[in-house]
KOLVO-920408 format. One line per 10 residues: number of its first residue (from 1); their letters; for each residue y, z, x of N, C-alpha, C, CB. Coordinates in steps of 0.05 Angstrom, whole numbers, plus 32768, in hexadecimal, padded with zeros to 4 digits. Glycine has a CB too. Layout:
N
NUM) A) Y/Z/X/Y/Z/X/Y/Z/X/Y/Z/X  ... $
END
This chain:
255
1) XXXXXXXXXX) 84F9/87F2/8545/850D/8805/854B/8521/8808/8534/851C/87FD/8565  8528/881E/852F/853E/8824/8516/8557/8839/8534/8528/8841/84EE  8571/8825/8535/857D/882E/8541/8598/882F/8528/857C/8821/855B  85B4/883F/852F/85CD/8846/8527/85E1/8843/8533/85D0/8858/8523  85E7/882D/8525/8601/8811/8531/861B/881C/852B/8601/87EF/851E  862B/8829/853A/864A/882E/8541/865A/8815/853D/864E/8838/855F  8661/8804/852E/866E/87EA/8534/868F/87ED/8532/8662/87D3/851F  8699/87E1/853A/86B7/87DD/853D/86BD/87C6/852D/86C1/87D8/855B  86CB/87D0/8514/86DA/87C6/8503/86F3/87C1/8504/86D7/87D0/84F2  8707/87A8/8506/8726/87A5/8507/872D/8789/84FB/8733/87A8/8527 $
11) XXXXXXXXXX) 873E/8787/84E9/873D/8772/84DD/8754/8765/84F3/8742/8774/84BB  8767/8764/8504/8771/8759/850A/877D/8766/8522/877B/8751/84F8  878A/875C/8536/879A/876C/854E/87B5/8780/853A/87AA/874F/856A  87B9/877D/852B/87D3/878D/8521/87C6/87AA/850F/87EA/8775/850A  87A8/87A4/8506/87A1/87B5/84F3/878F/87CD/8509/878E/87A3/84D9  8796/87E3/84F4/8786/87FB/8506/8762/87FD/84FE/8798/881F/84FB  874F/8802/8518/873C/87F2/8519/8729/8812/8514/873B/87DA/8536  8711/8817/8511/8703/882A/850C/86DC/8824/850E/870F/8831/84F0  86D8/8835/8511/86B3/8835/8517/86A8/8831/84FE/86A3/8852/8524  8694/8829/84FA/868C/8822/84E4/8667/8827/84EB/8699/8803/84DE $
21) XXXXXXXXXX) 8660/8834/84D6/8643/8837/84DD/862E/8834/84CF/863F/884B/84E3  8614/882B/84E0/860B/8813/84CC/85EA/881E/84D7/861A/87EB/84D5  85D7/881D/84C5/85BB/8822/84D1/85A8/8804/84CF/85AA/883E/84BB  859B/8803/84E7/858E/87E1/84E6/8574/87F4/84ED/859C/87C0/8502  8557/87DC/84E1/8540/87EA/84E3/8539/87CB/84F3/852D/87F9/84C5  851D/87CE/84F5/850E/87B9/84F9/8512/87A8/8508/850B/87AE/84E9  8520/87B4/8525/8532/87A7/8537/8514/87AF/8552/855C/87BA/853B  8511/878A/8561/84F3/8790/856F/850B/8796/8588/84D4/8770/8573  84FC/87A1/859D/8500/87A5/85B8/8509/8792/85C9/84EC/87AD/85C1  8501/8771/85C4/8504/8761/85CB/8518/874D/85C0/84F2/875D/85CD $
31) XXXXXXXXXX) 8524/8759/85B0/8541/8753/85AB/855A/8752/85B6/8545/875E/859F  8567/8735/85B9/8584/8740/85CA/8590/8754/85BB/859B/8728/85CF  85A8/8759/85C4/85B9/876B/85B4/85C5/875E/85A4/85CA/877A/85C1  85D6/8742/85A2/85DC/873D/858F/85CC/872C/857A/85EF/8737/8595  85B1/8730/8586/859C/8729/8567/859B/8738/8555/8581/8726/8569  859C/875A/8564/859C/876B/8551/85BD/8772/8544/858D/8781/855E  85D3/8761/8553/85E4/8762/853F/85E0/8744/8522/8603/8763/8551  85D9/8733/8527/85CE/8725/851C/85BB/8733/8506/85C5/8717/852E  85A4/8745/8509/859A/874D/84EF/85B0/8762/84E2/857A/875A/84F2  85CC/8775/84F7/85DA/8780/84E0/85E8/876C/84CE/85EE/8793/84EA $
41) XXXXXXXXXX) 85EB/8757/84D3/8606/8746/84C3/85F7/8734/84B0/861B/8730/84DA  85DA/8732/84B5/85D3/8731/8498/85C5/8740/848E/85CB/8720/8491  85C5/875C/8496/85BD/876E/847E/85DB/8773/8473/85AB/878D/8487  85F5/8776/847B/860C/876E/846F/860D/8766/8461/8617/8766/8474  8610/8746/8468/860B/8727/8450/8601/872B/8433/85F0/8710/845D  85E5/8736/8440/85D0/873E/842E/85DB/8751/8416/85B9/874D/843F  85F3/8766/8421/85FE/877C/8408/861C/876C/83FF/8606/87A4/8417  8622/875F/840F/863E/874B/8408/8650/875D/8412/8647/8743/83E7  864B/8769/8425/865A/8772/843B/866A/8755/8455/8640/8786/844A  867F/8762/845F/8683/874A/846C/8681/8754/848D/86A0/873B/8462 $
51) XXXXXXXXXX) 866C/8740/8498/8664/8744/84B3/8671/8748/84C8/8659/8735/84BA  8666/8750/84D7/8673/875B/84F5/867A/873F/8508/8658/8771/8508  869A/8741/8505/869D/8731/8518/8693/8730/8544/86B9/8731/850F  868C/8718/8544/8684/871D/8566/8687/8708/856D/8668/8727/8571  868E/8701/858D/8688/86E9/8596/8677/86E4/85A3/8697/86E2/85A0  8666/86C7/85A8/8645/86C2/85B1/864F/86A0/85BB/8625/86C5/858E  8643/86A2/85D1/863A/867A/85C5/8622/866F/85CF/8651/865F/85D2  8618/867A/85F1/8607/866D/85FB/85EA/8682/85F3/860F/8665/861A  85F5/8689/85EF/85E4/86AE/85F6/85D5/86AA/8612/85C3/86BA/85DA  85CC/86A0/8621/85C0/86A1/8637/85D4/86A6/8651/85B1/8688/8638 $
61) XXXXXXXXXX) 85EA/86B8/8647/85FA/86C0/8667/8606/86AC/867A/85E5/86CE/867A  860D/86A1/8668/8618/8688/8672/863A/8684/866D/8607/8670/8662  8641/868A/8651/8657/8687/864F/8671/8697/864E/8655/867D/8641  8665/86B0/8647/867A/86CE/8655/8686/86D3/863D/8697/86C9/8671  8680/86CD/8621/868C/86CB/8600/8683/86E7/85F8/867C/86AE/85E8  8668/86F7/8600/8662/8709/85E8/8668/871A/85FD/8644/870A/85D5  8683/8727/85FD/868E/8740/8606/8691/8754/85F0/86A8/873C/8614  867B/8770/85FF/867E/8780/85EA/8679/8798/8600/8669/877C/85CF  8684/87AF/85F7/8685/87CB/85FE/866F/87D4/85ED/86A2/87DB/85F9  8659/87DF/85FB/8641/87EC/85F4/8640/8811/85FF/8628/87D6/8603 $
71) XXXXXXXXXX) 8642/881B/85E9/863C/883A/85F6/8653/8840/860B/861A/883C/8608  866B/8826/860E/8680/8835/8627/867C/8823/863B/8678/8858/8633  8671/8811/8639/866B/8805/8652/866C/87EF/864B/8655/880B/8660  867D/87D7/865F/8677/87B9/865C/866B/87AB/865E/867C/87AF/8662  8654/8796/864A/863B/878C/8641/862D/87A0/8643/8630/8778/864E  862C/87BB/863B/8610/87C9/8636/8605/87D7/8656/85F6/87AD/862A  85F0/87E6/864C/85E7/87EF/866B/85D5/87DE/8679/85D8/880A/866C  85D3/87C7/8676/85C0/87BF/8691/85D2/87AE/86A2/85A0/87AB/868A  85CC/87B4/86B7/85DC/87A8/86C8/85D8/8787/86D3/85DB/87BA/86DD  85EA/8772/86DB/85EE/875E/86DE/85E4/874F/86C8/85E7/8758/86F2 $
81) XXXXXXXXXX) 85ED/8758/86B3/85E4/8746/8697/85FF/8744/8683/85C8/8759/8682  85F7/8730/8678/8614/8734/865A/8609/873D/8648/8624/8719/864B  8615/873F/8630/8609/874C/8616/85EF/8740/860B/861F/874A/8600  85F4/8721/860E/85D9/870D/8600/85C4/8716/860D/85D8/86EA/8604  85C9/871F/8627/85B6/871D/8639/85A6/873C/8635/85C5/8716/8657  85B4/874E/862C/85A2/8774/8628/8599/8769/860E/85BB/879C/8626  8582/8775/8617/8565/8774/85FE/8567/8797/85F5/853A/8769/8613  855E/879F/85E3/8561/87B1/85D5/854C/87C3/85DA/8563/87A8/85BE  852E/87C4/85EB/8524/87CB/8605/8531/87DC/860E/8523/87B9/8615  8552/87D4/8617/855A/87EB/8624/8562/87FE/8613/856D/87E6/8635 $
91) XXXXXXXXXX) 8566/8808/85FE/8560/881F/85E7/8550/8828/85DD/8566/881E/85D5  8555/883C/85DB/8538/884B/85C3/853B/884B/85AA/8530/886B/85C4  8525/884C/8597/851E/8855/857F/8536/886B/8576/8500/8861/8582  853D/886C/8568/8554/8882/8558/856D/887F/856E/8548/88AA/8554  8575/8874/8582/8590/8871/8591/85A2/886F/8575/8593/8853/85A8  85BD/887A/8586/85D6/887A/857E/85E2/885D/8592/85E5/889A/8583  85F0/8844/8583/85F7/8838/8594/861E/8835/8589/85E0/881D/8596  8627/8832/85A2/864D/8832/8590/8650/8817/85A3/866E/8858/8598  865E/880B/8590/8666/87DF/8596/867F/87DF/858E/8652/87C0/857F  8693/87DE/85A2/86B6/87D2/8596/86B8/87C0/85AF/86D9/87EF/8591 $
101) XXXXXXXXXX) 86C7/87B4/85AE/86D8/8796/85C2/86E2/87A5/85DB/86FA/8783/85AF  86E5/8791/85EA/86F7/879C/8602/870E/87A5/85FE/86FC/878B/8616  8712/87B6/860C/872E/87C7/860F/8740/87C2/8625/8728/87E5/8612  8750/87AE/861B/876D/87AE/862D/8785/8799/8616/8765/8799/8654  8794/87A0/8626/87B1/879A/860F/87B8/8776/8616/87D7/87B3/861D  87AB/876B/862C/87A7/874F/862E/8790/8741/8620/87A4/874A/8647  877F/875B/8613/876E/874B/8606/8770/875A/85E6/874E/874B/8616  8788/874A/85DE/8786/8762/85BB/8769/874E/85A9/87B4/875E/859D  8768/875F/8599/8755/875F/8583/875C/8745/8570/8756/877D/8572  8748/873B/8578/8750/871D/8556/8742/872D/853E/8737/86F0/8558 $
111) XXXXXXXXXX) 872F/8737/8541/871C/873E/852A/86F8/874E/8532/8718/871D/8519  86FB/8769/852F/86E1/8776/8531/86E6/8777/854B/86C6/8769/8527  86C6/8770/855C/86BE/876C/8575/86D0/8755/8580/869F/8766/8575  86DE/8742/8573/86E3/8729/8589/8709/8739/858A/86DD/86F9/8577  8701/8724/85A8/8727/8728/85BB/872C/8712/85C1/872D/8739/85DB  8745/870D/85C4/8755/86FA/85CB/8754/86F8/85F0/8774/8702/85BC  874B/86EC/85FA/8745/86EB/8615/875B/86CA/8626/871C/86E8/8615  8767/86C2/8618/877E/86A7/861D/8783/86B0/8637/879E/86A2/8608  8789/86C5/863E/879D/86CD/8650/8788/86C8/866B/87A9/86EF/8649  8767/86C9/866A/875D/86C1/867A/8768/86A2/8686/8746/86C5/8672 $
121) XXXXXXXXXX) 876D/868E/8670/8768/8672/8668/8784/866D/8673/8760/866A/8647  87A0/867C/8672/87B5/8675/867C/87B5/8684/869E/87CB/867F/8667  87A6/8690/86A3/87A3/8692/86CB/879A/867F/86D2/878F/86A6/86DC  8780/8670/86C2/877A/8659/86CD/878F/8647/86D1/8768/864F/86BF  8799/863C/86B8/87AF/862E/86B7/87C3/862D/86C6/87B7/8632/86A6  87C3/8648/86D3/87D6/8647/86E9/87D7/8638/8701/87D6/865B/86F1  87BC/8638/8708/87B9/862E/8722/8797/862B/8729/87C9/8643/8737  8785/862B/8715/8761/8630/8719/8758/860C/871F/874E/8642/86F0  8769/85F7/872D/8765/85E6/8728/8766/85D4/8740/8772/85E3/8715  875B/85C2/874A/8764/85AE/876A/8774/8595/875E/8742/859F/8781 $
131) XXXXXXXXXX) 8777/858B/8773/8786/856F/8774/876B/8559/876D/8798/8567/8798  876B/8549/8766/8752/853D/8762/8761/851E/8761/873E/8549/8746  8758/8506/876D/875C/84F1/8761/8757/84DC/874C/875C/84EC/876A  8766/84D0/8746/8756/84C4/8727/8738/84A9/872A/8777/84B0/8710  8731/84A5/8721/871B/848D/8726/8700/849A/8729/8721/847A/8742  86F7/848F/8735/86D2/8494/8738/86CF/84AF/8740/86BF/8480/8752  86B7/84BB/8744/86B1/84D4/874E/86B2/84CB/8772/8690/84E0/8740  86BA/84DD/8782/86B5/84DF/879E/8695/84D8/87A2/86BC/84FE/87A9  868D/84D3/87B7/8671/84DC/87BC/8669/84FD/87C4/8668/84CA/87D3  865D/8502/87BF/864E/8525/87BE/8654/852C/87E1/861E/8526/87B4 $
141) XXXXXXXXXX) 864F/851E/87F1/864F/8526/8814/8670/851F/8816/8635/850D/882E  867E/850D/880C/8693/8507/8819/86A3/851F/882B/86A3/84FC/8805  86AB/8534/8820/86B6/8549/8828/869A/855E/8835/86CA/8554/880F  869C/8566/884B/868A/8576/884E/868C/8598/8851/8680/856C/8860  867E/85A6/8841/867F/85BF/8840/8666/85D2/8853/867F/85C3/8823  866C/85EC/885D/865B/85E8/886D/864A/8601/8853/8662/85ED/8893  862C/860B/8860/862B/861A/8849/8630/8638/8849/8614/8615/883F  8636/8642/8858/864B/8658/8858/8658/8658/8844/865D/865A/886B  8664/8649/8846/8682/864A/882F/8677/863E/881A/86A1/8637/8837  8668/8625/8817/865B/8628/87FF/8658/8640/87E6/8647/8623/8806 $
151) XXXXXXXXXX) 8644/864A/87FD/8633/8669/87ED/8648/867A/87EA/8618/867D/8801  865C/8683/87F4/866D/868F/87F3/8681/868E/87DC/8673/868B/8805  8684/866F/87D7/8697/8668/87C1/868D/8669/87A5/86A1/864E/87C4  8672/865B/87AB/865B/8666/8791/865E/8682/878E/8638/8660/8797  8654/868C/879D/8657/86B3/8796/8670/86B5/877D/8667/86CA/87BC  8690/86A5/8784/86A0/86AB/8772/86A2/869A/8760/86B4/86B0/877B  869F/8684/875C/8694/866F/874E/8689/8680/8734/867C/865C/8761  8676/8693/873B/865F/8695/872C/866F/86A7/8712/8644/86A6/873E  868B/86B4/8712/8690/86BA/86FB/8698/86A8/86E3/869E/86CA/86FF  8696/86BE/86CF/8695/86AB/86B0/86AE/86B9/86A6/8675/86B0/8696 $
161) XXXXXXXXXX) 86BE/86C3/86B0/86D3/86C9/86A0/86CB/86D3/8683/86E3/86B2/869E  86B8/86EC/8685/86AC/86FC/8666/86BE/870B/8664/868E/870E/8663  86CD/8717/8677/86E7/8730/8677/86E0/8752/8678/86F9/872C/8657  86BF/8750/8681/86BB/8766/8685/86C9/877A/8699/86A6/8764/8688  86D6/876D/86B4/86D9/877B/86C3/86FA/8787/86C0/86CF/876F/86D9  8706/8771/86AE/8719/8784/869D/871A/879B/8685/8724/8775/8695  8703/879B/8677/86F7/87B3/8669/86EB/87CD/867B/86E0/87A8/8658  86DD/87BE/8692/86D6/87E2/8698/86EC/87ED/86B1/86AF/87E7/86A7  8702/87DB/86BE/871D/87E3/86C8/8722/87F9/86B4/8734/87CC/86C8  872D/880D/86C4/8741/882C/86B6/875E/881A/86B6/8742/8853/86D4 $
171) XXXXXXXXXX) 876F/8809/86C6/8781/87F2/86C5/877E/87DF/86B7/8783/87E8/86D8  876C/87D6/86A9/8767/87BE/869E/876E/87A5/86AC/8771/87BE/8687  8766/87AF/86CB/876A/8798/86DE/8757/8777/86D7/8760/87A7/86FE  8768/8766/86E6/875D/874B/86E1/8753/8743/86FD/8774/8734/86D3  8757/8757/870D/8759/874C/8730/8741/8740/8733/875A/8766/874A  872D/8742/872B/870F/8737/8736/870A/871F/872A/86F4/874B/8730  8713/871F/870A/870A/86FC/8703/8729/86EE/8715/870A/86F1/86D3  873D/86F4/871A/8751/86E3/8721/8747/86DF/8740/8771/86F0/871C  8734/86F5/874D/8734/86EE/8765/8718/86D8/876A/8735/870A/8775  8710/86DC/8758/86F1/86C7/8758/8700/86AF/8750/86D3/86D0/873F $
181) XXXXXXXXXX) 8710/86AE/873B/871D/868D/8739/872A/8682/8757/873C/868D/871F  873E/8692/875A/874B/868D/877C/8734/8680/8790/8754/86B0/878D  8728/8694/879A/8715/8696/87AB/8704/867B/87A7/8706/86B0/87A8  86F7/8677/8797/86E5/8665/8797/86F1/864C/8795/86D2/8668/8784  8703/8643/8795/8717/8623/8798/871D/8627/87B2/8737/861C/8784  8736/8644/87BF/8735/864B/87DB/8730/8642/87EE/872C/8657/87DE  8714/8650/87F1/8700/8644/8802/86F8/8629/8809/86ED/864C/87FB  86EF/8619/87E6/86EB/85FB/87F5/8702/85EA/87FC/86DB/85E9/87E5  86F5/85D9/8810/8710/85CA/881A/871F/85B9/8804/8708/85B5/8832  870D/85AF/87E7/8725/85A4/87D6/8732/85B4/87C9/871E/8592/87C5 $
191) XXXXXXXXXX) 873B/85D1/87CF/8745/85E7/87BF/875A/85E0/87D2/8737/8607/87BC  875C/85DB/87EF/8772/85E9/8804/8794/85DD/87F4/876C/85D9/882E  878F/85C4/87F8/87AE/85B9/87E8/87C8/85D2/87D1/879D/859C/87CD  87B5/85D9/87C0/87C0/85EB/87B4/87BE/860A/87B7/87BB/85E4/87A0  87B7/860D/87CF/87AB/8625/87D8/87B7/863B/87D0/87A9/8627/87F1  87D3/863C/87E4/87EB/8649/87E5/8800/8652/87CE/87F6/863B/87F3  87F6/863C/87B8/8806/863D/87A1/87F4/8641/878A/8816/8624/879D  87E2/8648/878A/87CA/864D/877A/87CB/8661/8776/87B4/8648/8781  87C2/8680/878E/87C6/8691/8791/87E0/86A6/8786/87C2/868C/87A2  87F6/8695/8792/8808/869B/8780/880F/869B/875D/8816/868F/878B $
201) XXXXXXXXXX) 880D/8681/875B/880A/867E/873E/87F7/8692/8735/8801/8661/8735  87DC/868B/872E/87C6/869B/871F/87D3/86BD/8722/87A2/8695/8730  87E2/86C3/8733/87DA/86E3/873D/87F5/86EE/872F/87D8/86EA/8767  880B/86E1/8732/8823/86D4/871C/881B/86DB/86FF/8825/86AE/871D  8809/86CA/86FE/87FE/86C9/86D4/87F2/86DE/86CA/87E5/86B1/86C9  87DB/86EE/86EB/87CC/86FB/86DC/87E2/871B/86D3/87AD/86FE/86EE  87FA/871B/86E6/8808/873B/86E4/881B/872B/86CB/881E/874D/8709  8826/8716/86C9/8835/870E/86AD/8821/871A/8693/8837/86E8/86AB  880C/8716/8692/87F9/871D/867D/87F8/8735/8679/87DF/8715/8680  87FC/874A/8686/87FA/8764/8684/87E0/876E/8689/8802/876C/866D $
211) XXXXXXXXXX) 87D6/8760/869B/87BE/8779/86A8/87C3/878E/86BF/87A6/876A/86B6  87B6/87A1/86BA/87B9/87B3/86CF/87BC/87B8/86EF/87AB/87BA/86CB  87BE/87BB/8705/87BC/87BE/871E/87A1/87C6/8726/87CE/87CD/8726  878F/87C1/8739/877A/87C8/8742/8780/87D9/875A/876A/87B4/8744  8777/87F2/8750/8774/880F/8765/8759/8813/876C/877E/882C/8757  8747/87F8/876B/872B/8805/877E/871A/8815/876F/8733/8819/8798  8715/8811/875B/8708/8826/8750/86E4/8816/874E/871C/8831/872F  86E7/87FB/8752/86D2/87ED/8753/86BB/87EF/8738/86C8/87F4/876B  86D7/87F1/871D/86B9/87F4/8708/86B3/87D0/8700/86C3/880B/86E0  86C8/87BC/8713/86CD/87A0/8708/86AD/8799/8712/86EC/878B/8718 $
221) XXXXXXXXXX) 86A6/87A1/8728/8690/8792/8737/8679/879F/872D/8691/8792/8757  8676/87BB/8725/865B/87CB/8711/865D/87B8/8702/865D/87EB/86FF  8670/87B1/86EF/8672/87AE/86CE/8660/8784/86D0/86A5/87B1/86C0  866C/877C/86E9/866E/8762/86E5/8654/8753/86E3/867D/8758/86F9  8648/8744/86D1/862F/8737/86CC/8624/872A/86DE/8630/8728/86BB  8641/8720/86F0/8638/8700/8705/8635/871D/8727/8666/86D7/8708  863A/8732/8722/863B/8740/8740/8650/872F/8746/861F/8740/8758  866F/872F/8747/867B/8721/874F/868A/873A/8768/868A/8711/8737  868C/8734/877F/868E/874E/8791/86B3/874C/8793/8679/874A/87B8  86B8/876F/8793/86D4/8774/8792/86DC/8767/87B2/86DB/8799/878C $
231) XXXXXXXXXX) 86D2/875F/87C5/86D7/874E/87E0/86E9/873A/87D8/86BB/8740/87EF  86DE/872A/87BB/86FB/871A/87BA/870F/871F/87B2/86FE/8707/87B0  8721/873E/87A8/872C/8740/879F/8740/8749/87BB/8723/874B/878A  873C/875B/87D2/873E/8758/87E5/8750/8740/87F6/8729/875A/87E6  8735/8725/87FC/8741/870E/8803/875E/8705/87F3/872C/86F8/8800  8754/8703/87D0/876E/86F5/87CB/877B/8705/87D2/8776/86EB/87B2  8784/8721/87D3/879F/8734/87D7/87AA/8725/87F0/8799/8759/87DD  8791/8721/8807/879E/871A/881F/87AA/86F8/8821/8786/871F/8835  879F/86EB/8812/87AF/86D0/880A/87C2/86C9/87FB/87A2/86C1/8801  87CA/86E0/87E7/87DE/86E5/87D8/87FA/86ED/87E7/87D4/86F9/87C7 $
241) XXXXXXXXXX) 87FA/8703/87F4/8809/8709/880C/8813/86F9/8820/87FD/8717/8818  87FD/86EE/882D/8807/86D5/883C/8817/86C0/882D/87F1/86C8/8846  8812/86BA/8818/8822/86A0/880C/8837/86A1/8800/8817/8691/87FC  8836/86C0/87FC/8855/86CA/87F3/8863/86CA/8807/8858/86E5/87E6  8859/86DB/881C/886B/86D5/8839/8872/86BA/883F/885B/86DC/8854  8861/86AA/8841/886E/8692/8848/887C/8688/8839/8861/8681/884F  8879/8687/881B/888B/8679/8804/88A7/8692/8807/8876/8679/87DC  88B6/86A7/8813/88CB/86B3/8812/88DA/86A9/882D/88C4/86D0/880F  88C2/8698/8845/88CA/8699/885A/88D0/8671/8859/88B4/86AB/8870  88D3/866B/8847/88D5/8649/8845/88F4/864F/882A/88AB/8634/8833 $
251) XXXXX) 88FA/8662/8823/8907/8665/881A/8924/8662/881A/88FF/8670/8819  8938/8652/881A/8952/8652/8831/8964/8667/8831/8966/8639/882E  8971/8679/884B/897D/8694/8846/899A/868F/8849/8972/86AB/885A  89AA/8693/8837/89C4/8690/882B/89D4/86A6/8840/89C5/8698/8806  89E0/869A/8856/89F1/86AA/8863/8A01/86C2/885F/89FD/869E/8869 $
END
């Protein structure tokens, strides 16, 4: 395949960033996508050009690192995949392809394709965490879960925090990874302790950060690799509410 690479060039979040275009040949079908950025950066190398920055680590859709905007769309067009994961299969021979980073103002530009994504790493910080005691591991049965809620918590469990569903938000909402962090501690019983204050916190960090408001537009749950369903975004609103109520109503009222 001889395709025509649109790449997104920016040396830094302060510098103004531009397309850059590049022709790659000899690219098989069975190529991820970033293999075939891999043969542009060293046909680069190769002219002493300096390569396209990106981020990668597991490549097997595991770790949520190679966020990229493909053609307008977050990880590319196939659906429930990340970037490592689209093979080049899904293009044709002579395609036009255009590649720049996610777009939102919580995630500025370090360089090229990669973003600064911390702001995921400080919601956690907020509250993505249980009480745990120190010493040996529990035994696996001690606490029992039934599997309802298991499967349920796995369902939210299952995101990777890649930040797609803040790229294809028109808000550059965070509601769906903050509600899959929530949700899935939530639910199991060693989440309950910090339940109330969890919710709060994380939901706290994620509007401090400057992400958007979610108006339903549901591009978080198209866009998302893991199918992570907008249902939890929903629940947390309704656990969020409640614990604000009660945290205004524990409050003492000054005569």
């Amino acid at each position: 395949m001889k395709l025509k690479v649109h790449v997104w060039r920016q040396a830094n979040a302060s510098s103004k960033g531009k397309f850059e275009t590049h022709e790659v040949s000899d690219i098989s079908p069975d190529m991820s996508f970033l293999e075939m950025l891999d043969v542009l950066n060293e046909e680069l190398v190769d002219h002493e050009k300096e390569p396209v920055a990106f981020d990668h680590d597991c490549r097997e859709g595991i770790c949520g690192t190679c966020s990229l905007v493909i053609n307008g769309e977050a990880h590319g067009p196939q659906r429930a995949a990340t970037t490592c994961q689209l093979h080049m299969r899904k293009f044709d021979d002579g395609d036009e392809i255009w590649v720049e980073p996610f777009r939102a103002g919580a995630f500025p530009v370090i360089r090229d394709l990669v973003v600064d994504r911390k702001a995921f790493d400080r919601i956690i910080q907020a509250g993505g965490f249980i009480t745990a005691r120190t010493g040996s591991a529990c035994d696996a049965n001690e606490i029992p879960v039934s599997k309802e809620i298991a499967d349920r918590a796995m369902d939210a469990a299952a995101c990777i925090g890649c930040g797609a569903c803040v790229a294809a938000c028109p808000n550059a909402s965070a509601m769906l990874f903050t509600a899959a962090k929530v949700r899935h501690l939530n639910m199991m019983p060693q989440g309950q302790p910090e339940r109330e204050v969890r919710v709060r916190n994380m939901v706290s960090q994620m509007d401090a950060e400057g992400f958007g408001a979610c108006s339903n537009h549901f591009e978080c749950e198209a866009a998302c690799p893991k199918e992570i369903s907008v249902e939890f975004i929903a629940e947390m609103n309704r656990e969020f509410l409640g614990a604000m109520v009660k945290a205004d109503n524990t409050v003492p009222k000054r005569g």
